[in-house]
PLY file of the C-alpha trace (Angstrom):
ply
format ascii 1.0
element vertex 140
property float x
property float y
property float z
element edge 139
property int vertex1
property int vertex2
end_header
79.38 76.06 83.42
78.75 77.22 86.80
78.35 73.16 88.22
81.81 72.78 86.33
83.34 75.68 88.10
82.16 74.48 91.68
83.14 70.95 90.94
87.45 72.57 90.22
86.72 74.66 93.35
85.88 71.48 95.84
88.55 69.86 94.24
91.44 72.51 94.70
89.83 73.27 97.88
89.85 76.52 96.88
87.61 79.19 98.54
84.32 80.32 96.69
83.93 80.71 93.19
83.51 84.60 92.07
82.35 86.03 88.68
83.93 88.86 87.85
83.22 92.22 85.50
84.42 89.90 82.12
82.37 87.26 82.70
85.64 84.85 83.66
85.61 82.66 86.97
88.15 82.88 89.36
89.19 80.73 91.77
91.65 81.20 94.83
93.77 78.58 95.58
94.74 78.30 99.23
97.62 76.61 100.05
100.90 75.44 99.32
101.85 72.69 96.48
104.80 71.44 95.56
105.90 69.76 92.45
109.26 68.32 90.30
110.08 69.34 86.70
111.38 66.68 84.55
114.92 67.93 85.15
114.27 67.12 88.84
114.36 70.60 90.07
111.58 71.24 92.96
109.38 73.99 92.01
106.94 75.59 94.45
104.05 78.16 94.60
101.86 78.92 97.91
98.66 80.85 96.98
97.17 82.71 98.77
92.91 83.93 99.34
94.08 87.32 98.86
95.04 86.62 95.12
98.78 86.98 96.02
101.65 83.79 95.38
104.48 83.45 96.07
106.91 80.72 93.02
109.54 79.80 94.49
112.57 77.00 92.93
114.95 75.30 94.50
117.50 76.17 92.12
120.96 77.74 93.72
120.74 81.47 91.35
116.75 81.93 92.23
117.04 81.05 95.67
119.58 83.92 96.07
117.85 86.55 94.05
114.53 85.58 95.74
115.49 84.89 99.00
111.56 84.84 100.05
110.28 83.74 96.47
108.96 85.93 94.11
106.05 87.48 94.55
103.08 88.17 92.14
99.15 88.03 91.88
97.32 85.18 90.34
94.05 84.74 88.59
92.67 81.32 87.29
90.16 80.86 84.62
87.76 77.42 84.61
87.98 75.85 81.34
87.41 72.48 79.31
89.21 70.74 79.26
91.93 72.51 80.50
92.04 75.56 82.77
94.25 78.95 82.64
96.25 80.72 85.22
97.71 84.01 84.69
100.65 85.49 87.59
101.28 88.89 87.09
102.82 91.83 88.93
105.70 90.44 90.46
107.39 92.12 93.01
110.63 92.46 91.00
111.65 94.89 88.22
112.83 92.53 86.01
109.54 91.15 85.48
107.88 94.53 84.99
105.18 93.60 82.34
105.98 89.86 81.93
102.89 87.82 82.88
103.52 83.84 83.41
100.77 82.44 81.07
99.64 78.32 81.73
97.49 75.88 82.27
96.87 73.36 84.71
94.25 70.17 85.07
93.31 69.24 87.91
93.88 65.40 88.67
92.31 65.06 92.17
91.61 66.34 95.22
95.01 66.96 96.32
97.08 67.77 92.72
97.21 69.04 89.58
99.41 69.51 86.57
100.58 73.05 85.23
102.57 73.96 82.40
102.98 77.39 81.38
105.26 80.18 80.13
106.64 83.99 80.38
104.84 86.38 78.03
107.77 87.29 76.71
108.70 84.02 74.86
105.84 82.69 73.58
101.70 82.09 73.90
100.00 79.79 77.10
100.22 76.32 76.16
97.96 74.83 74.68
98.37 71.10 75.77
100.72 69.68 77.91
104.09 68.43 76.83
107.24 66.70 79.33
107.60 70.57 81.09
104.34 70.02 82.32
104.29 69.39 86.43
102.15 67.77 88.85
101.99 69.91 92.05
100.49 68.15 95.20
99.08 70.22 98.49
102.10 70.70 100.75
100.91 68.25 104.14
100.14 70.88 107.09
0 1
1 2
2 3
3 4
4 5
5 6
6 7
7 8
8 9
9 10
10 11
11 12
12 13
13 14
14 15
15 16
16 17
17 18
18 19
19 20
20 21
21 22
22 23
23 24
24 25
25 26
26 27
27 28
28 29
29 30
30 31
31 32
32 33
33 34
34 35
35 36
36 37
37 38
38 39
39 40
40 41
41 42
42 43
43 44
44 45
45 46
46 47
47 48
48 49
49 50
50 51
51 52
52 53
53 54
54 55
55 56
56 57
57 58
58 59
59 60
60 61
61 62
62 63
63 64
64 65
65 66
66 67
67 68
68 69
69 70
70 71
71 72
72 73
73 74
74 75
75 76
76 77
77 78
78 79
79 80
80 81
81 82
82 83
83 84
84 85
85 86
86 87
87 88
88 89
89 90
90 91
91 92
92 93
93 94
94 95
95 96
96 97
97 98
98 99
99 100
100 101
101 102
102 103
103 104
104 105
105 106
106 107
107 108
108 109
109 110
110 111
111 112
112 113
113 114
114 115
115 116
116 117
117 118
118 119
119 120
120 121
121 122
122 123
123 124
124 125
125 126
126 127
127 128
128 129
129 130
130 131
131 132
132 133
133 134
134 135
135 136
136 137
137 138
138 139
């Protein structure tokens, strides 16, 4: 378990692996990826080591109630096949208790697909269906 989880850190290039209290493995992404939904709207999300990200999508009504993207905490779970990925805490009232609940794969070095959804309409995913996105590491 632990070679699995340093094998999805190199590959994220994510900073070091932690165990925490629960016996769950996080990982911090660093970075910013980028990705398109199957409608072709460009979805976003820059983590960062702190545990903080920021979604943002380039959709005219988010963009002007998130101005700077919306802001939240993160925590990712190894799994197998697929991992999970829990944002929580966001910055806005309206999401007061909601927590976005997915799951990604990672596909190489420099992607990986997520699908996931608000805990207020419905359970994570548990495979991937056409909502799914790839989300590549934003070139620096």
């Amino acid at each position: 378990m632990r070679l699995l989880s340093v094998l999805i850190g190199l590959f994220l290039t994510a900073v070091p692996v932690v165990m925490a209290d629960e016996g769950q493995i996080h990982l911090v992404l660093s970075g910013d990826w980028s990705g398109t939904a199957w409608d072709g709207t460009e979805v976003s999300y820059s983590f960062s080591k702190d545990g903080s990200v920021v979604w943002r999508v380039k959709e005219k009504e988010f963009m002007q109630d998130f101005l700077e993207g919306l802001k939240a905490k993160y925590q990712v779970r190894a799994g197998n096949p697929l991992c999970e990925i829990d944002m929580y805490d966001f910055k806005d009232p309206r999401f007061m208790g909601i927590r976005f609940l997915g799951i990604f794969e990672v596909a190489d070095g420099k992607s990986f697909k997520l699908e996931g959804s608000p805990s207020n309409q419905g359970e994570r995913p548990k495979e991937f269906s056409k909502e799914a996105i790839v989300f590549r590491a934003n070139k620096k």
